[in-house]
C-alpha positions as CSV (number, residue, x, y, z in Angstrom):
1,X,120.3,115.3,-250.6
2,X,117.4,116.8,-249.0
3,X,119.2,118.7,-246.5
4,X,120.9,120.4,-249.4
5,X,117.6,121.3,-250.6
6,X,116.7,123.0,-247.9
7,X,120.0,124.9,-247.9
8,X,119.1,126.1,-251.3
9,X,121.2,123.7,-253.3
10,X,120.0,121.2,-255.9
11,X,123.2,118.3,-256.1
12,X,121.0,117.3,-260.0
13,X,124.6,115.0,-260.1
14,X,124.0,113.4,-257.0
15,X,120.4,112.1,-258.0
16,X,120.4,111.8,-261.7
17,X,122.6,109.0,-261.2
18,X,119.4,106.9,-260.4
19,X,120.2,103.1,-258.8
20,X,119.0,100.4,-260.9
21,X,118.2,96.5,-259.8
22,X,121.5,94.4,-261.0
23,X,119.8,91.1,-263.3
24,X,120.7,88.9,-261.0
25,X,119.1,90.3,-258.0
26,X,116.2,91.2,-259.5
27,X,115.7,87.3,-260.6
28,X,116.1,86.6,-256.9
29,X,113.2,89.3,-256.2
30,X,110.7,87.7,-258.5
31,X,111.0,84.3,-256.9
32,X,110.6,85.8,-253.5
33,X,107.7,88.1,-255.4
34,X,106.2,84.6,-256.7
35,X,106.7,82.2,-253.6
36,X,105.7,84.5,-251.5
37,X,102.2,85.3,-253.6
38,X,101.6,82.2,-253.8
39,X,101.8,81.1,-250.1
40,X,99.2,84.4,-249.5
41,X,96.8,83.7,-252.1
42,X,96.0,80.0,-250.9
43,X,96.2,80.5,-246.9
44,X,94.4,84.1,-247.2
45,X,90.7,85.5,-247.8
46,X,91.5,89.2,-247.6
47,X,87.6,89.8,-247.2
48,X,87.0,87.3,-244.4
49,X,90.3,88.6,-242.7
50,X,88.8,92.1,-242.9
51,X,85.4,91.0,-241.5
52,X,86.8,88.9,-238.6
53,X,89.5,90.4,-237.7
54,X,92.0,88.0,-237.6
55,X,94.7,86.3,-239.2
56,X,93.9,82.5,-240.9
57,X,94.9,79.9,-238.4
58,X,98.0,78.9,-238.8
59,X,99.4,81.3,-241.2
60,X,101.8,83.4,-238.7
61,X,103.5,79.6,-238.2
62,X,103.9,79.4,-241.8
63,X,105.4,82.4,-242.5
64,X,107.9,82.0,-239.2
65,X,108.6,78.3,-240.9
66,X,109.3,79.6,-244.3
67,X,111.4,82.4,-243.1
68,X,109.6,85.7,-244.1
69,X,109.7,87.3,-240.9
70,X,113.3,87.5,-241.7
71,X,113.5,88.3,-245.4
72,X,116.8,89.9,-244.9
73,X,118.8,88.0,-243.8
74,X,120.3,84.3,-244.8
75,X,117.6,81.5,-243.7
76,X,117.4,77.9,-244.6
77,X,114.8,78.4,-246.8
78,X,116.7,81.4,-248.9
79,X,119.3,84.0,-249.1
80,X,118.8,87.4,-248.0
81,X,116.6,89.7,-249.7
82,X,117.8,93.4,-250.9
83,X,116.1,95.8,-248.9
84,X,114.2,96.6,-252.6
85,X,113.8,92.9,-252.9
86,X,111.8,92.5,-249.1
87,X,109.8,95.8,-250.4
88,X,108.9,94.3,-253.6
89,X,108.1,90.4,-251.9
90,X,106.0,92.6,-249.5
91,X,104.0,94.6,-251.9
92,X,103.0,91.7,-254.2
93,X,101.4,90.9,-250.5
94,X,99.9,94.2,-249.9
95,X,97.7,93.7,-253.4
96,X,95.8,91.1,-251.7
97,X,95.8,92.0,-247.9
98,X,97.8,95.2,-246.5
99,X,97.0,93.5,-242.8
100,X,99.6,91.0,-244.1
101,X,102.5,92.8,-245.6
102,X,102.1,95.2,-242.5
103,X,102.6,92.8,-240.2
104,X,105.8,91.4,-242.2
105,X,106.9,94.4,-242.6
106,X,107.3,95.4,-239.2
107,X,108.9,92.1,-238.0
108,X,111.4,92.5,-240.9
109,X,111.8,96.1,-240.4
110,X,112.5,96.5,-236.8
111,X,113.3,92.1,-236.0
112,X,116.0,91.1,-233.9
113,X,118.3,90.5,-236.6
114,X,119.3,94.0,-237.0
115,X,120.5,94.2,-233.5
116,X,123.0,91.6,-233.6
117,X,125.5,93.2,-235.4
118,X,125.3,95.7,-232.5
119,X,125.2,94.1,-229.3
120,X,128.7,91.7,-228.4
121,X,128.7,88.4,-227.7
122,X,126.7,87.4,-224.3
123,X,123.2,86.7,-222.7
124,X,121.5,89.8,-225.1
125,X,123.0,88.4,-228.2
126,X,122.2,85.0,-227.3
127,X,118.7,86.1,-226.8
128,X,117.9,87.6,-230.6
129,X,119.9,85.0,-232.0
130,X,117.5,82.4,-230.7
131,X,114.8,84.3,-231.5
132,X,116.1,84.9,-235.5
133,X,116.6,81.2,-235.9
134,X,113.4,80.8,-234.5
135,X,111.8,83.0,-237.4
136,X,109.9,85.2,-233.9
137,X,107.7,87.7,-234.7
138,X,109.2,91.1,-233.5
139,X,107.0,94.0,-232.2
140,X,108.2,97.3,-230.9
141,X,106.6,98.6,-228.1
142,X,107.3,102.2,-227.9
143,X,104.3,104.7,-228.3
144,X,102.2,105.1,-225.0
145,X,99.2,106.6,-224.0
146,X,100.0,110.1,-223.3
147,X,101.3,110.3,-227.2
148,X,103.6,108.9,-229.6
149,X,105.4,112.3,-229.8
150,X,106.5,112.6,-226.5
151,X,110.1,112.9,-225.2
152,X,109.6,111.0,-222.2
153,X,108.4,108.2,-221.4
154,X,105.7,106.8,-218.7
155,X,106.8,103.2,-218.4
156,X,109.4,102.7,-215.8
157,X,112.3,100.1,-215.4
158,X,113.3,99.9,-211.5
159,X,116.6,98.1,-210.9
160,X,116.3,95.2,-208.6
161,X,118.6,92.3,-206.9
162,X,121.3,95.5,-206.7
163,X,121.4,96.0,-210.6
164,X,121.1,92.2,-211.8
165,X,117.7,93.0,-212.8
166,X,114.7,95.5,-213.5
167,X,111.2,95.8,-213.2
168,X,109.0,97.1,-215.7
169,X,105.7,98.4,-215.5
170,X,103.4,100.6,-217.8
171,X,101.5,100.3,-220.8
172,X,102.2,100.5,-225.0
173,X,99.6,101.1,-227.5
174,X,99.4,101.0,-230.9
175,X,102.2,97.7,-231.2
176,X,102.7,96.3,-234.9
177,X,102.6,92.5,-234.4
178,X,101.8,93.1,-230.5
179,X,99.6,90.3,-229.8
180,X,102.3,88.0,-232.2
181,X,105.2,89.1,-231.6
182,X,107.2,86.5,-229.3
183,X,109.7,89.0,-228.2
184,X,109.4,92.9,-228.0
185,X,111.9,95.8,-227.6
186,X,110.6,98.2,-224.7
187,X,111.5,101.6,-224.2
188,X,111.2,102.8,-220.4
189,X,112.3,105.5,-218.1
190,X,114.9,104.8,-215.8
191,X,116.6,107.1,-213.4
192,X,120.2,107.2,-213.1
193,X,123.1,109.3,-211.1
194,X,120.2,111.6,-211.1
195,X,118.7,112.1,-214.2
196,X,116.3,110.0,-216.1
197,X,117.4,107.9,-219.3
198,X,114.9,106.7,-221.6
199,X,116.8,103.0,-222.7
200,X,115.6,99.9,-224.6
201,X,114.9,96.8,-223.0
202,X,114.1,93.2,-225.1
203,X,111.5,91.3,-223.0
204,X,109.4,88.1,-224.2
205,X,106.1,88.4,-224.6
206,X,105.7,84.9,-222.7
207,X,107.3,86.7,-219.3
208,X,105.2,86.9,-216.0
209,X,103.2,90.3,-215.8
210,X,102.9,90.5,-219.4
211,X,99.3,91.4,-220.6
212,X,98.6,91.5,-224.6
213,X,95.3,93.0,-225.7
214,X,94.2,92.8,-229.1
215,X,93.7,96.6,-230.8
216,X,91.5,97.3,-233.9
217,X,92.3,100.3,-236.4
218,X,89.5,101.6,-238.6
219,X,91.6,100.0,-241.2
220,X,94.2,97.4,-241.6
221,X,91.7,95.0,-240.0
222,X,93.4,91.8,-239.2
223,X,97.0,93.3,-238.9
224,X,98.0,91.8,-235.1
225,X,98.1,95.4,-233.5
226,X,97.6,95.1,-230.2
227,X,97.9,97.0,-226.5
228,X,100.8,95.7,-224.5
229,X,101.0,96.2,-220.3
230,X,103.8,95.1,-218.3
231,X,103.2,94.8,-214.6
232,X,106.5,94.5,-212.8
233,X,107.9,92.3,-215.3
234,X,111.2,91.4,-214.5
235,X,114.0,91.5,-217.3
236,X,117.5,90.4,-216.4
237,X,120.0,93.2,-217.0
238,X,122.0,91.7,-219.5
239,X,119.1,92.6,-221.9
240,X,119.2,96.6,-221.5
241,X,120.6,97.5,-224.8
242,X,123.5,99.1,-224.0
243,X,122.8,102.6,-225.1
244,X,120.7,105.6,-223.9
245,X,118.1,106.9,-226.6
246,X,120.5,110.1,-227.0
247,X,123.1,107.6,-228.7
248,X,120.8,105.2,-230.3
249,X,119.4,108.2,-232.3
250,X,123.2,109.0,-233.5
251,X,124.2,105.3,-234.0
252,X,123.9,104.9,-237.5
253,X,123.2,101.3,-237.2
254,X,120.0,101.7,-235.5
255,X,119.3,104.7,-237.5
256,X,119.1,102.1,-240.4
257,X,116.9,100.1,-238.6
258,X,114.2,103.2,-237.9
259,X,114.5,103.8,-241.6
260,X,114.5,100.6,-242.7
261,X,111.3,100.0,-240.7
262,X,109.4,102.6,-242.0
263,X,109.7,101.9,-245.5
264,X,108.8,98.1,-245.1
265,X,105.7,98.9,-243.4
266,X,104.4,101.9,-244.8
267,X,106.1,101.3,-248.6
268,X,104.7,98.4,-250.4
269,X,101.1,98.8,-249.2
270,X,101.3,102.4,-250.1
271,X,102.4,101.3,-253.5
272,X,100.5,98.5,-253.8
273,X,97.3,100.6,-253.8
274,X,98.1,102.8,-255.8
275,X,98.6,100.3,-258.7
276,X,95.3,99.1,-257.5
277,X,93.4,102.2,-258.0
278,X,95.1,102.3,-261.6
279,X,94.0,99.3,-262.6
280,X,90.9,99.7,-261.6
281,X,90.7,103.1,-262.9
282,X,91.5,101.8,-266.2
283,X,89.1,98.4,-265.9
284,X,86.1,101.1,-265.0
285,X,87.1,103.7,-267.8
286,X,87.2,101.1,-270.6
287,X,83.6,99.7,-269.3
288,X,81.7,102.8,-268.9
289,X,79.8,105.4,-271.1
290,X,78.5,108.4,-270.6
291,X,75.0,109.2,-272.9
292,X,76.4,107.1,-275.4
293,X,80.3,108.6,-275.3
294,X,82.9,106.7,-273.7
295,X,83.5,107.5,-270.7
296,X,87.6,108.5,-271.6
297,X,86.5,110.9,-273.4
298,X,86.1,113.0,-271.0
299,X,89.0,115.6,-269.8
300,X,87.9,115.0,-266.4
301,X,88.2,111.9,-266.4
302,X,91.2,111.8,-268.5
303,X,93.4,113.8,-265.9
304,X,92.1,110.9,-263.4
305,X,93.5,108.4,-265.0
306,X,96.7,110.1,-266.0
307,X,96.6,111.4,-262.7
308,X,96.9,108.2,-261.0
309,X,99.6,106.7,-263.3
310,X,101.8,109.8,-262.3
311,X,101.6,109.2,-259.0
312,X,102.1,105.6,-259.3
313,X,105.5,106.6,-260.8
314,X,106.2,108.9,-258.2
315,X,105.7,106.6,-255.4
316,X,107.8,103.5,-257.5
317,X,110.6,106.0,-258.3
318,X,111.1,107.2,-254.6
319,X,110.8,104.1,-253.0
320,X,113.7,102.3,-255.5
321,X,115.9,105.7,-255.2
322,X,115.4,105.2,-251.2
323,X,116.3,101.5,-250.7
324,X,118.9,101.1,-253.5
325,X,121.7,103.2,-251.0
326,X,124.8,102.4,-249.9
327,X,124.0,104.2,-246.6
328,X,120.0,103.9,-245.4
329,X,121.7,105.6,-242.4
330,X,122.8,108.8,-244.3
331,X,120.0,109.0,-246.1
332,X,117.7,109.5,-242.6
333,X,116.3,112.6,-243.9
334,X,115.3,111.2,-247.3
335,X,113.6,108.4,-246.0
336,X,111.7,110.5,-243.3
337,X,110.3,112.4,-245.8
338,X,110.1,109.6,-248.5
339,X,107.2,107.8,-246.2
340,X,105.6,111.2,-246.4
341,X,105.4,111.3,-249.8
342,X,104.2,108.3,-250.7
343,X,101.6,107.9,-248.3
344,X,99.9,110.9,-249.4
345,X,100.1,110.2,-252.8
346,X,98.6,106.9,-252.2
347,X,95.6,108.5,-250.7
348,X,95.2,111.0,-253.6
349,X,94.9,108.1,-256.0
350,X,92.9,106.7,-253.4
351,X,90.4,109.7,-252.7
352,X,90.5,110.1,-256.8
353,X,89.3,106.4,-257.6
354,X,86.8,106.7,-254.9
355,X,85.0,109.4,-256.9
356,X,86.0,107.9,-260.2
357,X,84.1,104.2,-259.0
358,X,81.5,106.1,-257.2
359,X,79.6,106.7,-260.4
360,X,78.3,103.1,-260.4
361,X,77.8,103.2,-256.2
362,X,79.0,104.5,-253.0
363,X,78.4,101.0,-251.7
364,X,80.2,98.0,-250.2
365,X,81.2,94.9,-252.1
366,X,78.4,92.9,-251.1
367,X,76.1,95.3,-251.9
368,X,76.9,95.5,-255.4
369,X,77.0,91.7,-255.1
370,X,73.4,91.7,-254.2
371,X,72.3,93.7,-257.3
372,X,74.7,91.9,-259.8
373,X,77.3,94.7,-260.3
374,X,81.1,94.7,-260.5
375,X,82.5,93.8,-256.8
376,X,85.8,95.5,-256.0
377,X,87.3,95.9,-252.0
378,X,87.5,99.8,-252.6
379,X,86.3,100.2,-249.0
380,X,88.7,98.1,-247.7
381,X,91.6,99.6,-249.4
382,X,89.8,103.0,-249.1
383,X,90.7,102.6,-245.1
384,X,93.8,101.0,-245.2
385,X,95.1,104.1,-247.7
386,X,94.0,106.3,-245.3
387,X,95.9,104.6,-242.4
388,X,98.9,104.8,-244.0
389,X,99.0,108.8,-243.9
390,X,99.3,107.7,-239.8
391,X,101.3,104.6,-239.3
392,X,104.8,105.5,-239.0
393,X,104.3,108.8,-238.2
394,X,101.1,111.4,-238.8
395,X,101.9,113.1,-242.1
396,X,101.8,116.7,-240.2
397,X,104.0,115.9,-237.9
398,X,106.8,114.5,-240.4
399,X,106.4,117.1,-242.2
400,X,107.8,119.4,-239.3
401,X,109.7,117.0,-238.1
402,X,111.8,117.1,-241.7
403,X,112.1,121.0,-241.6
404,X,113.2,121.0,-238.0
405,X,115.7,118.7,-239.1
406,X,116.5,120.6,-242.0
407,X,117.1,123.4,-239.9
408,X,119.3,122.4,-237.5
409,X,121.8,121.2,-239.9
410,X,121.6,124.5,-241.5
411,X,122.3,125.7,-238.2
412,X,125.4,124.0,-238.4
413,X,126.4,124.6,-241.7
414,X,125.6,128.6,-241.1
415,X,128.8,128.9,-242.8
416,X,127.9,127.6,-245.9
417,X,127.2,130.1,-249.1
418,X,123.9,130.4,-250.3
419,X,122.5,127.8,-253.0
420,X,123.5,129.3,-256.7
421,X,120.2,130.6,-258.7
422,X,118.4,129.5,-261.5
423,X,121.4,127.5,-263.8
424,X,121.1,127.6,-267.5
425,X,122.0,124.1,-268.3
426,X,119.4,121.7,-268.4
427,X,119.5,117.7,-268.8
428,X,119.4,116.4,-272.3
429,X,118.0,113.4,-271.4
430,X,114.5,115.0,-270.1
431,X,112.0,116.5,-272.6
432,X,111.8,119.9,-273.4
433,X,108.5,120.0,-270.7
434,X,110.8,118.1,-268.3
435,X,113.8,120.4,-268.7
436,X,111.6,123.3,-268.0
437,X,110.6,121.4,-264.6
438,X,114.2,120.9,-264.0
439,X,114.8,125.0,-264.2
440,X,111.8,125.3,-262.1
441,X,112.9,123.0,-259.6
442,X,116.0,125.3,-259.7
443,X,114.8,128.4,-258.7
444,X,112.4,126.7,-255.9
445,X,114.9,125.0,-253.9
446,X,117.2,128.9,-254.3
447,X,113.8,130.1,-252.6
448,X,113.2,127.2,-249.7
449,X,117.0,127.8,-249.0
450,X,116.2,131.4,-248.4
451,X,113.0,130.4,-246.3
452,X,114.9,128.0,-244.2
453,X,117.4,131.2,-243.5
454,X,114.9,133.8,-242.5
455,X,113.1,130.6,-240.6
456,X,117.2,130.4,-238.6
457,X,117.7,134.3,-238.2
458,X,114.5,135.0,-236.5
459,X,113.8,131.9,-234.5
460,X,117.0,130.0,-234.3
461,X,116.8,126.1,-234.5
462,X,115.2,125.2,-231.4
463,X,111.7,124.3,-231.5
464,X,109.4,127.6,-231.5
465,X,105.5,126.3,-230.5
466,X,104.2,129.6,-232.6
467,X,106.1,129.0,-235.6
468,X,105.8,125.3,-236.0
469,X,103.5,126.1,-239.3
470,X,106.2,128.1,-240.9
471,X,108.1,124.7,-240.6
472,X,105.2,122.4,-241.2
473,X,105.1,124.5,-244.8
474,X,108.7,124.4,-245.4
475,X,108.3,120.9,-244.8
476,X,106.0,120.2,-246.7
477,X,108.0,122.6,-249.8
478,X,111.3,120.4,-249.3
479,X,109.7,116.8,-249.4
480,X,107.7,118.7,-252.6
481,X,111.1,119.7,-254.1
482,X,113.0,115.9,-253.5
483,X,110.2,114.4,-255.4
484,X,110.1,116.3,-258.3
485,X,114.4,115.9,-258.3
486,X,113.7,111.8,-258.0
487,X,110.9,111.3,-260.2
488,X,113.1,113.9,-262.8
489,X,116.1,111.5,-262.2
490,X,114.0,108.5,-263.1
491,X,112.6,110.0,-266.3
492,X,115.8,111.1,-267.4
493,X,117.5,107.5,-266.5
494,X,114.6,105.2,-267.9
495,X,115.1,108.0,-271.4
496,X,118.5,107.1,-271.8
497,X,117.2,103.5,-272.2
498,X,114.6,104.0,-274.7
499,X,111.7,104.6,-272.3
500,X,109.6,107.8,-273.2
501,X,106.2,107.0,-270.9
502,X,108.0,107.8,-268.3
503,X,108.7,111.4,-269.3
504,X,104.9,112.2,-269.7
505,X,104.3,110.6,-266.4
506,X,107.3,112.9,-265.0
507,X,105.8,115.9,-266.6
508,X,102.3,115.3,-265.1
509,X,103.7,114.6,-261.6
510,X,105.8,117.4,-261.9
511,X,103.1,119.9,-263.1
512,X,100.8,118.8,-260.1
513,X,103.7,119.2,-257.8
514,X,104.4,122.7,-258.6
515,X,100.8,123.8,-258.6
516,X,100.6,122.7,-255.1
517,X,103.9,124.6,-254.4
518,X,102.3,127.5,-256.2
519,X,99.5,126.7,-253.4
520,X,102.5,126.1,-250.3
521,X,104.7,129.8,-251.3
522,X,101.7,132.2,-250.3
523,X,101.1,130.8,-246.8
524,X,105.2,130.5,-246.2
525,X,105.4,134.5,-246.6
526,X,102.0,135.2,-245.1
527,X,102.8,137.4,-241.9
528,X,99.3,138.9,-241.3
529,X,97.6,135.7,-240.8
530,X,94.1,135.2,-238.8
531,X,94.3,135.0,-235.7
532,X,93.7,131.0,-235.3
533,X,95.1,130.8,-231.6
534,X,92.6,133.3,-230.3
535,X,89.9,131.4,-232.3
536,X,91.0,127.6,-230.5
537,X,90.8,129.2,-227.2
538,X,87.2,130.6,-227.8
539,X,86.4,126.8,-228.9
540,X,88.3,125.2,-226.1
541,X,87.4,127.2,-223.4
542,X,84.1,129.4,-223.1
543,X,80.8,129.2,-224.5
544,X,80.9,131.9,-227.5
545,X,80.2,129.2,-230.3
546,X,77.3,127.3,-228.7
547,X,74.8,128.9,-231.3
548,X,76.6,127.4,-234.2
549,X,76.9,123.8,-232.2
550,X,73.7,123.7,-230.4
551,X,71.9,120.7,-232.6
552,X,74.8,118.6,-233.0
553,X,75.1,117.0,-230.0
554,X,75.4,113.2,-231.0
555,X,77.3,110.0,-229.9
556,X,80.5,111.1,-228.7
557,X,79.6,114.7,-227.6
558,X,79.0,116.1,-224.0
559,X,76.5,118.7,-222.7
């Protein structure tokens, strides 16, 4: 779907057929939903986990009795969850504590049962089959300290005891459940016939030479994130996953499980946020006045509300329409740019409720506590949103990542006509607003096809360092374009049914989304930009900006 976008085609058949939850598996969800709540609300204080730090004694062993850390698959304490289902158990778990559903999330998302479909039968299987019955906490220790972006790779596997074993030695930051996790997959660089191979090796935490160090994010507080250093740690051979990382990118199988990953961790928090800000939007609106006038009377504060709501749609519409596939695999591109989306809209709900609550303190909870006014965690969850535009994947960065993607296929497919114009047949279903969206929609993914050309015909599809904003942009147009076609899809679906809130909340979404496209279109085209690389290198590297710096030299900054 979204590399047609980008090829100037909108497929309205392929996504107005919009998934919906069968009865029966949506009963199972809301006893996960409920069970799961439950266990959270009585073992957790979201606040005290915040301030300390860490998890409530005992909890991880709950959860690892119960089975959550593999909602997925079958367990004796239920069947496996729907991939919408674990999202939806997770988010009800996000509204009290993101830490928690993050740390879930990844062990679900990335755990060992999603390898053993993959690996045959011997000492590797063996190894993450006991470590699914044992309900283990899975971490994946792959960014480093040079960058998460990086080809390469500075740890280093050395074979040993000719080939039987290797030796693995470096240091991973940033680790979901790193100071949990009983077993880990480790990517490292090891040279072969030659040439170095970045491959993925499952070691135990509770190896020799293994040092775990506890990491704190300015948000998230609690969620076990922690630095991870291996010192000659010696992991048999037998559990190498047998691939190099050129072939586990193109195995569709692990391509799930990167997909799948994402969404669980970065998904239900980023909805379960949003819905917060709503509701407190609404709680706040209904409460206040303004010189005698309630406060909703306001068109300011109106669009706020409405505002929120939209976007609370838009990020509930994308992530159903992403996990209710018959292929996560297939749908790589959509779900690269589906965390993108709905991270950022969480944060504008976010950055709007701030303002919005703001009018009765810019203050903590307990300071609002201590003068007898409303306590909400908005500092807390104002962090954790923000953290979510990062986990996963900096929202920049995914955003070029999805048009380089994009254009690469196109490279591929150079072939392939042009995307049709503006169509005159609209959907009955949508409103007359909505249809008029739908047109738009039309004639902007005709236009990104034609950006994505003139991007191919002057650069090609390798990676160009001066034109990685030209992507960034087109990026940032495609992802645009998908969620106006999905949330479109929804309120055309949900119509059909009787539902009509849903096409106002489609029409606002939509209408913000193409003023910001209205905003994206100029910049695409520009050719006569400033000159920002001159600029960086006058900051970087002489002294011609020392008058405008001189008296901020603080904590942090070097003479």
């Amino acid at each position: 779907m979204l590399d047609e976008l980008f090829l100037g085609h909108l497929r309205w058949a392929d996504v107005r057929s919009f998934p919906e939850q069968a009865p029966e598996e949506e009963r199972a969800g809301d006893e996960a939903v409920a069970a799961l709540r439950r266990l959270v609300l009585e073992h957790v204080d979201p606040a005290e986990l915040d301030t300390t730090g860490r998890m409530p004694a005992g909890l991880v062993e709950l959860f690892r009795e119960q089975g959550w850390f593999s909602m997925l698959v079958d367990n004796g304490n239920r069947a496996a969850l729907s991939p919408l289902n674990a999202v939806r158990a997770l988010e009800a778990v996000a509204g009290i504590s993101p830490a928690v559903a993050l740390m879930l999330g990844s062990s679900n998302g990335f755990g060992p049962s999603h390898y053993l479909s993959l690996v045959p039968d011997g000492p590797l299987h063996q190894l993450l089959e006991r470590h699914v019955d044992a309900g283990s906490v899975h971490g994946t220790a792959d960014t480093e300290v040079c960058g998460a972006a990086n080809a390469g790779r500075e740890t280093v596997a050395v074979p040993v005891e000719d080939g039987a074993a290797y030796l693995i030695s470096g240091e991973k930051i940033h680790i979901g459940n790193g100071i949990s996790a009983g077993l880990v997959d480790v990517s490292a660089s090891l040279e072969h016939d030659g040439t170095t191979q970045i491959r993925i090796f499952f070691v135990e935490t509770d190896s020799p030479g293994v040092e775990v160090v506890p990491q704190q994010y300015m948000g998230l507080h609690g969620a076990p994130f922690g630095v991870i250093r291996f010192d000659n740690v010696r992991v048999p051979a037998e559990h190498l996953l047998p691939a190099s990382v050129d072939a586990w990118r193109d195995d569709p199988a692990l391509v799930r499980l990167a997909v799948l990953g994402r969404m669980l961790t970065i998904g239900p928090s980023s909805l379960a946020i949003a819905k917060q800000c709503l509701v407190w939007s609404k709680e706040f609106v209904n409460r206040r006045t303004s010189d005698g006038r309630p406060l909703g009377d306001h068109d300011a504060i109106r669009r706020i509300v409405a505002q929120n709501a939209a976007d609370v749609f838009a990020i509930d519409s994308v992530t159903r329409w992403s996990l209710q596939t018959d292929d996560l695999a297939e749908q790589a591109p959509e779900h690269t740019a589906a965390k993108n989306l709905i991270s950022v809209a969480c944060w504008r709900a976010m950055d709007r409720t701030l303002s919005l609550l703001a009018a009765e303190g810019y203050e903590t909870s307990e300071s609002k506590a201590r003068r007898g006014g409303p306590t909400l965690p908005v500092e807390r969850f104002v962090r954790d949103a923000r953290g979510l535009r990062i986990s996963g994947g900096v929202d920049f960065l995914l955003d070029y990542w999805t048009a380089l993607g994009a254009l690469q296929t196109a490279d591929a497919r150079s072939g392939d006509e042009p995307g049709p114009g503006r169509r005159a047949e609209t959907d009955e279903a949508l409103s007359p607003r909505n249809q008029a969206h739908l047109a738009h929609l039309e004639s902007e993914v005709h236009a990104l096809g034609a950006l994505l050309r003139r991007l191919l015909q002057r650069n090609g599809s390798a990676p160009v360092p001066e034109y990685q904003h030209k992507l960034m942009l087109a990026g940032r147009i495609g992802i645009t374009t998908l969620g106006m076609a999905i949330v479109l899809a929804r309120a055309a679906h949900l119509a059909e049914r009787g539902d009509t809130v849903a096409q106002e909340l489609a029409d606002i979404w939509c209408a913000e989304a193409r003023g910001e496209l209205a905003g994206l279109w100029p910049q695409a085209a520009n050719e006569q930009e400033p000159d920002y690389a001159a600029m960086s290198e006058r900051v970087l590297h002489d002294d011609a900006l020392d008058w405008l710096l001189r008296d901020a030299v603080g904590e942090g900054s070097h003479d």
